[in-house]
C-alpha positions as CSV (number, residue, x, y, z in Angstrom):
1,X,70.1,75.1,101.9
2,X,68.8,77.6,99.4
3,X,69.2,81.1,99.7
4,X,66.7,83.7,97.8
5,X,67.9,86.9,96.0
6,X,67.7,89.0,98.6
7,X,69.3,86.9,101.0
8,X,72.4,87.3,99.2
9,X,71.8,91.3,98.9
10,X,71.6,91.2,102.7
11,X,74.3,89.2,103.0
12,X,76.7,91.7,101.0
13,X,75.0,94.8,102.1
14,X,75.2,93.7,105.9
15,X,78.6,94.7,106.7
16,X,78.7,97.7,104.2
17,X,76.2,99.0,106.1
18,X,77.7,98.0,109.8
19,X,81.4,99.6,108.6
20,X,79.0,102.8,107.2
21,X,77.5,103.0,110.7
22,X,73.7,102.4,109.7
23,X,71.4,99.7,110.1
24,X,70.0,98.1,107.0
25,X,66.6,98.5,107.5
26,X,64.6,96.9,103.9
27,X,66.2,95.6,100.8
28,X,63.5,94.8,97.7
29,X,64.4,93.9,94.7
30,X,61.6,94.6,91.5
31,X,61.3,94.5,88.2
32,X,61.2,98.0,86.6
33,X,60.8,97.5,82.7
34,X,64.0,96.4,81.3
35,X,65.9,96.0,84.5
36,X,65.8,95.1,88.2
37,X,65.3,98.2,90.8
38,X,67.0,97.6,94.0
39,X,65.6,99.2,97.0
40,X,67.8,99.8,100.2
41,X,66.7,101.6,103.1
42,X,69.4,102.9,106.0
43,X,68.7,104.4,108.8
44,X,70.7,105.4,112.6
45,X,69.3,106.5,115.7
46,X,69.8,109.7,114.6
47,X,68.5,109.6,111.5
48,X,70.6,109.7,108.4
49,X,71.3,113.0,105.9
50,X,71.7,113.2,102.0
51,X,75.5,113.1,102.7
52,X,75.7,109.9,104.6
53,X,72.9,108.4,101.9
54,X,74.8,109.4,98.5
55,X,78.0,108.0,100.2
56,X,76.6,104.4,101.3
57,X,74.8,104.3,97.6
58,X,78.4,104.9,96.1
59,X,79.8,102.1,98.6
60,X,77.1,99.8,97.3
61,X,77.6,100.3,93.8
62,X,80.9,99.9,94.0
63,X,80.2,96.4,96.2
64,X,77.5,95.1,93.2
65,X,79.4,96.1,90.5
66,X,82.5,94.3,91.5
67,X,80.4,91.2,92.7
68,X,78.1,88.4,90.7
69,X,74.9,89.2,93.0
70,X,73.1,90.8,90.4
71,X,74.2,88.9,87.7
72,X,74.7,90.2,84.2
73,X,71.1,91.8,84.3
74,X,71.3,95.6,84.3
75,X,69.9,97.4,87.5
76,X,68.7,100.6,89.3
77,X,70.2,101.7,92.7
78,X,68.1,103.3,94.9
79,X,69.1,104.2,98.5
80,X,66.8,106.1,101.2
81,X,65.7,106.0,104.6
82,X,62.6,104.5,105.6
83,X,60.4,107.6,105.6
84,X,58.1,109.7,108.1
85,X,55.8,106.8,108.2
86,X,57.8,104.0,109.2
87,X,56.8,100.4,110.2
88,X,57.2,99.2,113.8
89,X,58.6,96.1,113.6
90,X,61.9,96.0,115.4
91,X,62.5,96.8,119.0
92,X,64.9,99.9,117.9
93,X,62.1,100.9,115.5
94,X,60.0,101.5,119.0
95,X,62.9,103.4,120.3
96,X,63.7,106.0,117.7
97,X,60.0,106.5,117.6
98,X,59.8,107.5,121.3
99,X,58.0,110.4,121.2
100,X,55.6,109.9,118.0
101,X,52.5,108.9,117.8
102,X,51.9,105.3,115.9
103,X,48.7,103.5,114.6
104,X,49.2,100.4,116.2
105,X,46.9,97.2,115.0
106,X,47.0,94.2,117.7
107,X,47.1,90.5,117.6
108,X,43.3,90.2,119.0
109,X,42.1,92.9,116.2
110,X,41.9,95.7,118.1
111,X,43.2,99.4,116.7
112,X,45.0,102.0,118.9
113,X,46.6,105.4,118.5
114,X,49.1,105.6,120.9
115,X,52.8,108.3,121.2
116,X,55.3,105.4,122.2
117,X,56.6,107.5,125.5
118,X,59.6,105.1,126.0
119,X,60.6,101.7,124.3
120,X,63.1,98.3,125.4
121,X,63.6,94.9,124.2
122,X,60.7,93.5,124.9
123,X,57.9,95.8,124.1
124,X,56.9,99.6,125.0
125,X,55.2,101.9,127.4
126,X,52.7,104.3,125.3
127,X,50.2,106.6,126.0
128,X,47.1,105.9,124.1
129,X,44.8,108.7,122.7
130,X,41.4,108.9,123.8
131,X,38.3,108.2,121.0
132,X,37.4,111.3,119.2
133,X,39.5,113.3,121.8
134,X,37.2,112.6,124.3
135,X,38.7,111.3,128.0
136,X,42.1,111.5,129.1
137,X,45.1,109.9,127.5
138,X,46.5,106.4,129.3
139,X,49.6,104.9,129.7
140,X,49.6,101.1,128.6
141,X,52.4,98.7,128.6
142,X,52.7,96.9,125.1
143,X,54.6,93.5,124.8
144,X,55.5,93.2,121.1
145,X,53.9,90.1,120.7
146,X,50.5,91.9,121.0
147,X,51.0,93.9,118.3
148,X,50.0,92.6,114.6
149,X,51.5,95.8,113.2
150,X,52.5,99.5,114.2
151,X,53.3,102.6,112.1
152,X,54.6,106.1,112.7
153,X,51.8,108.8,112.2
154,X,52.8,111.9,111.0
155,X,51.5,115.0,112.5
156,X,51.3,118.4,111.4
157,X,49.7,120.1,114.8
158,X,51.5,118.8,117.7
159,X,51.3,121.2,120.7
160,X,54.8,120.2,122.0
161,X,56.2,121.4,118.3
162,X,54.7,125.0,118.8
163,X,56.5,125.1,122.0
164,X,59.7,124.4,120.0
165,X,58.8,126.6,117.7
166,X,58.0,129.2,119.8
167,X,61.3,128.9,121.7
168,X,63.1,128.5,118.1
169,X,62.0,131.9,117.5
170,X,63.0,133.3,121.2
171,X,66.3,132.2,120.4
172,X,66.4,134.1,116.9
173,X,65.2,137.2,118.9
174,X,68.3,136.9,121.0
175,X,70.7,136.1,118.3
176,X,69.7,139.4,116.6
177,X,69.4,141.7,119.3
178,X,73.2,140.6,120.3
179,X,74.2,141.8,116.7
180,X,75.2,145.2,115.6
181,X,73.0,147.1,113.1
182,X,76.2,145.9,111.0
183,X,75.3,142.7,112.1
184,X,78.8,142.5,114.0
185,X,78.7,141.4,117.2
């Protein structure tokens, strides 16, 4: 049985990641001039920081450099997460995008915009926006062998984050007025 390039990344990277605590999310690996660029993308349920990021790209490294996967050929190391506008594809891609809304293309051609409002093995409950704001958002059950694919949106107006906001800011009014004009408490 023949394995591709990336098989054997995946292979190696697999249990670097599992030991790191991540998920290995995408590996690509292109040709950048001279050399090979090697893409990894982590990410947790919780998202992952620069911290945990520069630390798994270290471990990785450390794991290519010491093995014959990329061969003699030089190559550039990149490690990220997979963005703001993420693909849909696996079930725990639906359930750390509970709450955000996602373009979501279906088997039978038909295009929704829908905020994933909760998310299980076998497909997800979302509430899908009405056509040029007009109507009343519905709730829809979504088996993921309907859907062709699905991305994360990203949105910059979201009513719920000015109520965050606005309760971000209540809390900052607090915090201050409980300090001294020394700004001891």
């Amino acid at each position: 049985m023949s394995t591709t390039h990336t098989d054997r990344l995946r292979a190696l990277l697999e249990p670097l990641a599992a030991q790191a605590g991540l998920d290995l999310e995408d590996v690509k690996v292109t040709k950048a001039g001279s050399r090979r660029q090697v893409q990894i993308d982590v990410d947790t349920d919780g998202g992952v920081d620069m911290d945990t990021i520069a630390e798994f790209s270290r471990v990785v490294g450390e794991a290519l450099d010491a093995s014959d996967v990329m061969g003699d050929e030089p190559y550039l190391l990149e490690v990220g997460s997979p963005g703001a506008e993420r693909p849909l594809v696996l079930p725990r891609h639906w359930q750390r995008a509970e709450g955000r809304l996602a373009a979501i293309h279906l088997v039978d051609g038909g295009e929704i915009v829908a905020r994933v409002l909760e998310a299980d093995e076998d497909g997800a409950l979302v509430e899908v926006q009405p056509v040029k704001g007009r109507g009343r958002p519905k709730e829809r059950r979504l088996e993921y062998g309907e859907v062709a694919r699905a991305r994360v949106q990203v949105e910059f107006n979201r009513k719920d984050d000015e109520k965050l906001l606005d309760e971000a800011a209540d809390f900052d009014d607090a915090a201050d007025s409980a300090e001294g004009d020394d700004g001891t408490e």
